[in-house]
C-alpha positions in Angstrom: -25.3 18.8 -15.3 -23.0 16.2 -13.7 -19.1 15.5 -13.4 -17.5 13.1 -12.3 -14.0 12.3 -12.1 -12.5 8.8 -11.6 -9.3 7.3 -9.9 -7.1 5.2 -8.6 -6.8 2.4 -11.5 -3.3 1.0 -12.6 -1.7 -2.1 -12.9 -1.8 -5.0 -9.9 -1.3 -9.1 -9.7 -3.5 -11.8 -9.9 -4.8 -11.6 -5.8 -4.0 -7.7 -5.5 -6.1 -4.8 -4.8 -7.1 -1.5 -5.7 -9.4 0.8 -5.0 -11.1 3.3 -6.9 -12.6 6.7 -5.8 -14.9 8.4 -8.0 -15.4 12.5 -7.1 -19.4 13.8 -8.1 -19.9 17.3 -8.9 -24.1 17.5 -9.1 -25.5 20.9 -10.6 -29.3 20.2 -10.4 -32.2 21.1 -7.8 -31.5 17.9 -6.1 -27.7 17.4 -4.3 -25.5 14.5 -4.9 -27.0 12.4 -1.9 -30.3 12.0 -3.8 -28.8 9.4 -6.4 -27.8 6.3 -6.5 -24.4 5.6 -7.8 -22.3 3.0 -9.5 -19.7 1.4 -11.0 -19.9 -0.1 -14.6 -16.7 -2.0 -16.6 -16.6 -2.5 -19.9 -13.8 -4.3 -22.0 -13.1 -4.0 -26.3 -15.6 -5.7 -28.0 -17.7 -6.3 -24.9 -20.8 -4.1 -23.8 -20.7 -1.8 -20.4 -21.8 -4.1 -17.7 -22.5 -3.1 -14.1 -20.4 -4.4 -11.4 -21.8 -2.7 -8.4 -24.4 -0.1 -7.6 -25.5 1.8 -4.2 -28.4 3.3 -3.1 -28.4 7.6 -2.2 -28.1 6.8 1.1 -26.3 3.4 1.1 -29.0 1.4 2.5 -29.2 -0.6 -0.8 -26.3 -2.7 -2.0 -25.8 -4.6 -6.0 -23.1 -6.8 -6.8 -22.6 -8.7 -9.7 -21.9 -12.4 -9.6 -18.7 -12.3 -10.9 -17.3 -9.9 -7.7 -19.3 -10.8 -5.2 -17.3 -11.1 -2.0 -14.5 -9.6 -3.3 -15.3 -6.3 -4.2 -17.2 -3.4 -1.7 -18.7 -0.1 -3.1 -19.4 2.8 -0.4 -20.2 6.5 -1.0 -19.5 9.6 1.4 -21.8 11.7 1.0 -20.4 14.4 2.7 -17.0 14.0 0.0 -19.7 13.4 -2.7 -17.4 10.4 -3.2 -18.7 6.9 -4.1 -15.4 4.1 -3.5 -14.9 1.0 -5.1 -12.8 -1.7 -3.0 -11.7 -4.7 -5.3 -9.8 -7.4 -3.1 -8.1 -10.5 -4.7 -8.6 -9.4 -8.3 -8.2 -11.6 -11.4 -7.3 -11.6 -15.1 -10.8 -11.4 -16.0 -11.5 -8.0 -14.1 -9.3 -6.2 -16.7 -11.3 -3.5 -18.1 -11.9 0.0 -18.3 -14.4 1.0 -15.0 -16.3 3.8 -15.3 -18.6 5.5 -12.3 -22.2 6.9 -12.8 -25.0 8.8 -11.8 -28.4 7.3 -11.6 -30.8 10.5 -13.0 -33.9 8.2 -12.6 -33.2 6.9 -9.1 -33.8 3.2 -9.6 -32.9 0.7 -7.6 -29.7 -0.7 -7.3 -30.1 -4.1 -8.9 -32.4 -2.5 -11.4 -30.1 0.1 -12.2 -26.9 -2.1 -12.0 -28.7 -4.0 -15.5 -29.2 -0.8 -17.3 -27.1 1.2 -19.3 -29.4 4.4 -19.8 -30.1 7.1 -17.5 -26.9 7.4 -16.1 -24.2 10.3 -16.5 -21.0 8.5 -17.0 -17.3 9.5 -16.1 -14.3 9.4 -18.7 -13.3 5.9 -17.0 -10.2 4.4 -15.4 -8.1 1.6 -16.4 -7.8 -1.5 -14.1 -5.4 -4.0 -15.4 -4.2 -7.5 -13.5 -1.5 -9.6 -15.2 1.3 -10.7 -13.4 
C-alpha cells in the first residue's frame, strides 16, 4: 500500500515559480528508495501526461519536451520526498499535477509514457494566469 500526499500548488504569473513537494508513505517489503518516482499533469478533457520522472536513486532523469529546462524533479530519500521545481512557468502548464509511485520499476523515460503501474496521489492544482 502506498500514500502519497501532494503540495505546494496555487496560483502564480506567466514567468513565476513554484514548487511542489510530494510526501511517500511505502508499506511493502521494499522501502520507498526502491522506486522510481514522478510527476504526471493532466488538464479537463486531456489525458494524464508525464512531465518528469526520477530514478530510486536519482541517477536517472525524464523530462518532457514541453518543460525541459525549466522544470527540476529531485527526491530525498531520507524525507521519502520527491520535489518538483517549475521555473518561468506558462499558461499552458495549467493543470492538475499529480505524483506517483512506479510499482514496476521502469525506467524513467519509459515510465514517464505510461499511465499504469503507478500509485497516484489525489493531485495539486497549479494555475498561471496573470
Amino acid at each position: 500500500q502506498v500514500q502519497l500526499v501532494e503540495s505546494g500548488g496555487g496560483v502564480v504569473q506567466p514567468g513565476g515559480s513554484l514548487t511542489l513537494s510530494c510526501v511517500v508513505s511505502v508499506v511493502r517489503r521494499s522501502a520507498y528508495d526502491s522506486y522510481p518516482v514522478g510527476w504526471f499533469r493532466q488538464v479537463p478533457g486531456k489525458e494524464r501526461e508525464g512531465v518528469s520522472c526520477i530514478s530510486s536513486r536519482s541517477t536517472h532523469v525524464y523530462y518532457a519536451d514541453s518543460v525541459t529546462g525549466r522544470f527540476t524533479i529531485s527526491r530525498d530519500n531520507a524525507k521519502n520526498t520527491v520535489y518538483l521545481q517549475m521555473n518561468t512557468l506558462r499558461p499552458e502548464d495549467t493543470a492538475v499535477y499529480f505524483c506517483a509511485v512506479d510499482l514496476t520499476r521502469r525506467s524513467p523515460r519509459r515510465g514517464c509514457a505510461e499511465l499504469s503501474g503507478w500509485d497516484w496521489g489525489q493531485g495539486t492544482q497549479v494555475t498561471v494566469s496573470s
